[in-house]
C-alpha positions in Angstrom: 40.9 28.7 116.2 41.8 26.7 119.8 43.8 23.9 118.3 44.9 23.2 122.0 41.2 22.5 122.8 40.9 19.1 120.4 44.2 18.1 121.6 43.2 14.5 123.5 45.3 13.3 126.4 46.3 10.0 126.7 47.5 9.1 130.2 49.8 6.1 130.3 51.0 6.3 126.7 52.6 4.6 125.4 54.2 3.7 129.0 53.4 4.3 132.4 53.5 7.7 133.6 53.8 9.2 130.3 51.0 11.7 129.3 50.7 11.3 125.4 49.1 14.4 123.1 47.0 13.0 120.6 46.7 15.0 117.9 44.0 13.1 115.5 41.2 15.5 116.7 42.7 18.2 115.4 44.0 16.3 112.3 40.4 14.7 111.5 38.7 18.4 111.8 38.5 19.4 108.1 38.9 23.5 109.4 41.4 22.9 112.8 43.9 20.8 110.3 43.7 23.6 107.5 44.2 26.1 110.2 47.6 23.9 111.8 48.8 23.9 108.2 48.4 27.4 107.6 50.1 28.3 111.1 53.0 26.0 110.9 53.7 27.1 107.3 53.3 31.4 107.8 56.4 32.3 109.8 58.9 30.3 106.5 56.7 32.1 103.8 59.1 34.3 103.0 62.5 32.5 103.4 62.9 30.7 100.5 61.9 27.3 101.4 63.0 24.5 98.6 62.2 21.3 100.8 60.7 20.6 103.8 61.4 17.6 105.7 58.8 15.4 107.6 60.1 13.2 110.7 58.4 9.5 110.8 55.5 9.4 111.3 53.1 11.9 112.5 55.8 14.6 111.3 54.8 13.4 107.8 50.8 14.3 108.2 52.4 17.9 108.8 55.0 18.5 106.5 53.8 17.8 103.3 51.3 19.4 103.2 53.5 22.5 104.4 55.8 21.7 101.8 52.6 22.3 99.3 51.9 25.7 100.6 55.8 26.9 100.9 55.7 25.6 96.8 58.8 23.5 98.5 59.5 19.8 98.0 59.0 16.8 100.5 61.8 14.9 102.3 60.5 11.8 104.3 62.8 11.2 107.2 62.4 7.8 108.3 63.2 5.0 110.6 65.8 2.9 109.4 65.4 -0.2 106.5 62.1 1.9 105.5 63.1 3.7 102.2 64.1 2.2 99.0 66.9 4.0 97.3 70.6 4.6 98.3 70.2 6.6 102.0 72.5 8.1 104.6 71.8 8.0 108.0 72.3 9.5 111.6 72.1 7.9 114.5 70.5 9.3 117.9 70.4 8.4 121.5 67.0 7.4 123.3 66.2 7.4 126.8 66.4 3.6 126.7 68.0 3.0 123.7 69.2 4.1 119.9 67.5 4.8 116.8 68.3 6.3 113.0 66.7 8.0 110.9 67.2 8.0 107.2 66.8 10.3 104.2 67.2 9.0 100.4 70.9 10.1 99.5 69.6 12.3 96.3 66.8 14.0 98.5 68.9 17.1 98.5 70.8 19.2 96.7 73.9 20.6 98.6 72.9 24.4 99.5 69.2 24.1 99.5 67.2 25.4 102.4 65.6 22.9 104.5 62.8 23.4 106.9 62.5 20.4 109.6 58.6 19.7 110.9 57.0 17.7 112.9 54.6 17.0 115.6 56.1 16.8 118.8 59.5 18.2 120.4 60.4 15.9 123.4 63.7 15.5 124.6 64.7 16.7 120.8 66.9 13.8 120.3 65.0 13.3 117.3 65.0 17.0 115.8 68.7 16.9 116.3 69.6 14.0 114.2 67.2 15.7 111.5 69.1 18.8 111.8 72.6 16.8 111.5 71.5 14.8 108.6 70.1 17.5 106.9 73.3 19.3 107.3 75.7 16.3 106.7 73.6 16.5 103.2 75.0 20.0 102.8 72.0 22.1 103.3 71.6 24.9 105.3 68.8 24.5 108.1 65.8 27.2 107.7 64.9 26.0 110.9 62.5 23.4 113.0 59.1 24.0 113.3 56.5 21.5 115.6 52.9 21.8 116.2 53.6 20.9 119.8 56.7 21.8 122.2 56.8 19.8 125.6 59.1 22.5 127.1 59.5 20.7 130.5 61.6 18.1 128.5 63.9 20.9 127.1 64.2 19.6 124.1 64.8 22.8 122.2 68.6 22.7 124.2 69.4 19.8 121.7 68.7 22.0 118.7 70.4 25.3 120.0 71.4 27.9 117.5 68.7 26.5 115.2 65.8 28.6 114.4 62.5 27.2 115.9 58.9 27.6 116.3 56.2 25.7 118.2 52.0 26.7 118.1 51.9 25.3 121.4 53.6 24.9 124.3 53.0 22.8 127.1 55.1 23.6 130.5 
């Protein structure tokens, strides 16, 4: 299936000069999302999985239901002062700015194999503070996997020496 072909282009999104891939098309297509799923989740199949982690927000749409098909648990990474329970925290450098993300301090137990996924990779400021909180946690990193890798931003140099996969890539 040509998942790149309901991919929607938003110019100017959400700032000036910035080209945004919308991914609802493919998300709201009963058969395209099944397919995404199925990709994202064959190449981990046979690594033994026991979580996968889901980066706020769109990340989330993919990774649970990945986490179904591995037969792996679901770890919502998320901005901070949005989850309930005792957390832990890394924080990451923007282009303009900071952020955090968050995971529940009991979302892991140390030695588990962890599989990062989400929608985009960018600059990969955001897929490295997964990887470093997952690993300050004490599991080991199965790798990242995104739907979507915006290779002229290079973000797969912030994440080197991790395993990673994208389904599409966009130079």
């Amino acid at each position: 299936m040509d998942l790149a072909a309901l991919i929607r282009d938003i110019p100017d999104f959400p700032e000036p000069g910035v080209v945004f891939k919308d991914i609802t098309p493919v998300l709201a297509d009963q058969e395209a999302f099944a397919a995404l799923i199925q990709s994202l989740a064959e190449p981990h199949r046979d690594l033994g999985i026991d979580k996968v982690a889901g980066i706020e927000a769109r990340g989330f749409t993919l990774a649970a239901p990945v986490a179904c098909e591995l037969a792996a648990g679901f770890i919502p990474l998320r901005k901070p002062g949005k989850l309930p329970w005792k957390t832990m925290s890394q924080p990451y450098s923007l282009e303009y700015g900071h952020d955090a993300l968050e995971m529940h301090t009991d979302a892991i137990v140390e030695g588990e194999s962890v599989l990062i996924i989400d929608d985009v990779i960018a600059t990969g400021g955001t897929a490295a503070a997964a990887v470093n909180l997952i690993e300050r946690a004490g599991a080991k990193v199965a790798g990242v996997t995104v739907f979507i890798e915006l290779a002229f931003l290079h973000g797969r140099a912030a994440i080197e020496g991790v395993p990673f996969h994208a389904l599409l890539r966009f130079d």
